[in-house]
C-alpha positions in Angstrom: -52.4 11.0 -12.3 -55.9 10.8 -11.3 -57.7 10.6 -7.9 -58.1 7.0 -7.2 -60.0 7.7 -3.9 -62.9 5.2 -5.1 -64.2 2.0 -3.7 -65.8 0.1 -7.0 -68.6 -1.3 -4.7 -69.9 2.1 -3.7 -68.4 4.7 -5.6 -66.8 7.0 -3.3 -64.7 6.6 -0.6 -65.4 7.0 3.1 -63.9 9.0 4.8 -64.9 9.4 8.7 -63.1 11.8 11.5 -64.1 10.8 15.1 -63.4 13.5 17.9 -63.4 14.0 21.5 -65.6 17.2 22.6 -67.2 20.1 21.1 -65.1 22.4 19.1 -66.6 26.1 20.1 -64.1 28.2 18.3 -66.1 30.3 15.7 -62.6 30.0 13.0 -62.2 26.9 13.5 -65.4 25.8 12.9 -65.8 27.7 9.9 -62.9 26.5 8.1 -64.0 23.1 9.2 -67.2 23.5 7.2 -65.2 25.3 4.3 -62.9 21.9 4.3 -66.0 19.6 4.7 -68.2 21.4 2.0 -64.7 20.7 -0.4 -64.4 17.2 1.0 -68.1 16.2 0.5 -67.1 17.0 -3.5 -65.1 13.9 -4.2 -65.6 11.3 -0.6 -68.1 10.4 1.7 -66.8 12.6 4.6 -68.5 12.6 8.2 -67.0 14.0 11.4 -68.4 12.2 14.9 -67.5 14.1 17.8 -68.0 11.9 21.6 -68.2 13.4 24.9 -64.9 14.3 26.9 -64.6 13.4 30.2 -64.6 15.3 33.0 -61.5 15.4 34.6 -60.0 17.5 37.8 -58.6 20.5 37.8 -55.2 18.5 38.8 -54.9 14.5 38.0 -52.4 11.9 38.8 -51.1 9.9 35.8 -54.0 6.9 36.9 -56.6 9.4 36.8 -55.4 10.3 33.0 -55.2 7.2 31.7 -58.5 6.5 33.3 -60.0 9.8 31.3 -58.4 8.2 28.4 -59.2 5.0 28.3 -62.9 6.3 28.4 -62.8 8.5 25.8 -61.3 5.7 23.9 -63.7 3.5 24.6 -66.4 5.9 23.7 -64.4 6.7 19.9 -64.2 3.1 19.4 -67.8 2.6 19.4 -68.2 4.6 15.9 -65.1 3.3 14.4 -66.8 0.5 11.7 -64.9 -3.2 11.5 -64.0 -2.9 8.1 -62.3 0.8 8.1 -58.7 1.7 8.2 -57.9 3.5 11.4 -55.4 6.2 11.6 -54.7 8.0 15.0 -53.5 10.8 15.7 -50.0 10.6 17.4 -47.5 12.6 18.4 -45.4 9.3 18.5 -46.6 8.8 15.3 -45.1 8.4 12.0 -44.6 11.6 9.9 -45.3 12.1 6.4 -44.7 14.4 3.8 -48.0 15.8 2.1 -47.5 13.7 -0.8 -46.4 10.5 0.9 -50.0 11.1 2.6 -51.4 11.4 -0.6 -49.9 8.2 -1.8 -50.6 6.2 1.2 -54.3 7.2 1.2 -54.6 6.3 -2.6 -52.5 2.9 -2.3 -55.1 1.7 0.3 -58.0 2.7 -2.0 -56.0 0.7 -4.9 -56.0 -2.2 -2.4 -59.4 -2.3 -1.3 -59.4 -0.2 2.0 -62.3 2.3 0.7 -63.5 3.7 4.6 -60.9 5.6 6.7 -61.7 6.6 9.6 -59.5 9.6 11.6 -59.4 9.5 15.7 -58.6 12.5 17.7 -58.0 12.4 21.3 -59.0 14.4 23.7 -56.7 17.3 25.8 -54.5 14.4 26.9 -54.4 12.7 23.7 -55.6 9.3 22.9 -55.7 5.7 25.1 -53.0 3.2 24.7 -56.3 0.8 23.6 -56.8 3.2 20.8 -53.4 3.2 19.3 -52.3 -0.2 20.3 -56.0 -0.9 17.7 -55.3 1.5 15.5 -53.7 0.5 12.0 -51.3 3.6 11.3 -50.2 6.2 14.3 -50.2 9.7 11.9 -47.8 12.6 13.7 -47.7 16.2 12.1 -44.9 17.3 14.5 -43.6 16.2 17.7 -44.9 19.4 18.7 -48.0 19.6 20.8 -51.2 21.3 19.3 -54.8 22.4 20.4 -57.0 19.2 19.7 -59.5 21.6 18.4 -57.0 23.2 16.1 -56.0 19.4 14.4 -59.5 19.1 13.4 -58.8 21.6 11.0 -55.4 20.3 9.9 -56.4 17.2 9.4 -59.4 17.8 7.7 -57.4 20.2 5.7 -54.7 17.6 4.9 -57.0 15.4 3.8 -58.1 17.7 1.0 -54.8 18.0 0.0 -54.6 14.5 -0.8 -57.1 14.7 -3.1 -56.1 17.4 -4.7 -52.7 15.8 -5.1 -54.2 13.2 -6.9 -56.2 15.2 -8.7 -53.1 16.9 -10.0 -54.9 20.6 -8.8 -52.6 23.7 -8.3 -53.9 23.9 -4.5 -50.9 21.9 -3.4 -48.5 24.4 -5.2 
C-alpha cells in the first residue's frame, strides 16, 4: 500500500508539532533533527515551541491549572482552524503503531491534510486544550519527560509513513 499522506490541493501534508519550552538536551535534540530531516522527505513538518510558565518551586492544584491554562492558551494561538488536533494524553487513547498509521492516512483520505501535535508542558496540558482538541493520543499510562516525547512523537510519526510506505523500518 502506498503512502496516502497527501492533500490534492497542496501536495503534501502538514504536519505541525507545537511544544511548551526549550528542549536543551544535546540527544534529544539531535535525534529530533535526524527525525525532522526524514520527516521533511515526504510532509510539510514544522515544530513551534511556546514559552513555559514560571511556576514555584511548590504549587497548589489552582496555581497548576493556572500554569496550564496559560500555556494552553499560548499553544492554541499556533494551532490553525482547519487542522486536526491531537494532544498528547496520558488519559488518552492508545494505539498500536499501525493503527496510528491507519488513522493518520484515513484522515488524509478524508480531507484532513494539516495535523497539528500539542505537547504540554511539565504538568501536562490544560483541560481547554483537550476538551478542543479532536483525538487525546496516550503512549502509556506511564509518565515521561516532556522533552523526551518530542522525540517519540516525532519518531512515531515517521513510522507512519514508513508503514505506508511499506519500508522495512517498521520491521
Amino acid at each position: 500500500m502506498w503512502i496516502t499522506f497527501v492533500d490534492k490541493g497542496s501536495g503534501r501534508m502538514n504536519i505541525q508539532l507545537l511544544v511548551v519550552g526549550k528542549c536543551k538536551e544535546k540527544y534529544l535534540l539531535a535525534g529530533i533533527e535526524e527525525y525532522e530531516k526524514r520527516l521533511k522527505k515526504d510532509v510539510k513538518f514544522s515544530m513551534t515551541e511556546v514559552a513555559d510558565e514560571r511556576a514555584p518551586e511548590r504549587f497548589s492544584e489552582k496555581e497548576a491549572q493556572q500554569v496550564m491554562k496559560k500555556e494552553g492558551e499560548r499553544l492554541w494561538q499556533h494551532v490553525k482552524p482547519q487542522s486536526y488536533v491531537i494532544a498528547l494524553d496520558r488519559k488518552g487513547k492508545m494505539f498500536s503503531s499501525e493503527e496510528m498509521a491507519s488513522h493518520i492516512d484515513q484522515l488524509a483520505l478524508h480531507g484532513r491534510s494539516h495535523l497539528t501535535f500539542i505537547i504540554g508542558g511539565s504538568l501536562g496540558l490544560s483541560d481547554d486544550v483537550l476538551q478542543q482538541a479532536d483525538l487525546r493520543w496516550s503512549f502509556s499510562t506511564l509518565t515521561f519527560p516532556h522533552q523526551l516525547m518530542r522525540l517519540m512523537v516525532v519518531e512515531q510519526i515517521y513510522r507512519a509513513l514508513q508503514i505506508q510506505k511499506g519500508t522495512p523500518y517498521h520491521k
